[in-house]
C-alpha positions in Angstrom: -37.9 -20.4 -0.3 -40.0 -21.7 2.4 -42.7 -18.7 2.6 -45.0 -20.1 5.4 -43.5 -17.8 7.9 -44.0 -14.8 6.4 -46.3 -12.2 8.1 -49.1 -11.5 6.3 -51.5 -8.5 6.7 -54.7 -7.6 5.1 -56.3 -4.4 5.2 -59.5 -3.8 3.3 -60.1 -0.2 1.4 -61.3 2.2 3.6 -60.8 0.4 6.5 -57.6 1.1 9.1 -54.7 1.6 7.0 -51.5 1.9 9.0 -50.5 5.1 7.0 -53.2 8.3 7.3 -52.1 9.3 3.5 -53.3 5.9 2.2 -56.8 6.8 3.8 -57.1 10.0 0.9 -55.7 8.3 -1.7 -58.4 6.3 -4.6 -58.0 2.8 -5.4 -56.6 4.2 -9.3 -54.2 6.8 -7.4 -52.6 3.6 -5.6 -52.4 1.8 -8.5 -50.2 4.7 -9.8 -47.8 4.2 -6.8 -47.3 0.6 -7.8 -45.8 1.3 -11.0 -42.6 2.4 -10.3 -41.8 -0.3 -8.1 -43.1 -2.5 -10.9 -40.7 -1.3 -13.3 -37.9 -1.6 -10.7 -38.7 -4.9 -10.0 -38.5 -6.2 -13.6 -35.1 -4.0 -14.4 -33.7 -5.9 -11.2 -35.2 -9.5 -12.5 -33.3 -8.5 -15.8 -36.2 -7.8 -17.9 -36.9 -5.1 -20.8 -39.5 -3.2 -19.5 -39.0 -1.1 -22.3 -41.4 -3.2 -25.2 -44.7 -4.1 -24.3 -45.2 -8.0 -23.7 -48.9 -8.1 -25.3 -49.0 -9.4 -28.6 -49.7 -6.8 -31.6 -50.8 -9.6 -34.4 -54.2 -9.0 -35.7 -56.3 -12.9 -36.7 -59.4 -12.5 -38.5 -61.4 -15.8 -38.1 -64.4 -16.4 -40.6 -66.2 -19.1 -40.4 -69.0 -20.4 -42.7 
């Protein structure tokens, strides 16, 4: 998919955000809002967002 034609838009924290709510929200409060549609988006790729993808395995390394 040719993505050059997109529209793009940046908008920098505390600056004009389209939507007024956004302006009393905290950086950590949006990241909040994110997850939902992160989980949705990896059920609809067919993911298990149940388990958690970081590795668990402890490695102890010692060297001389």
């Amino acid at each position: 998919m040719d993505r050059s034609e997109l529209p793009v838009r940046v908008l920098r924290l505390g600056g004009d955000e389209p939507d007024p709510y956004l302006k009393r929200t905290t950086p950590a409060e949006r990241l909040e809002m994110m997850w939902p549609l992160t989980v949705e988006a990896w059920a609809f790729k067919g993911e298990d967002v149940s388990e958690s993808r970081l590795q668990r395995h402890v490695v102890r390394v010692i060297r001389r």
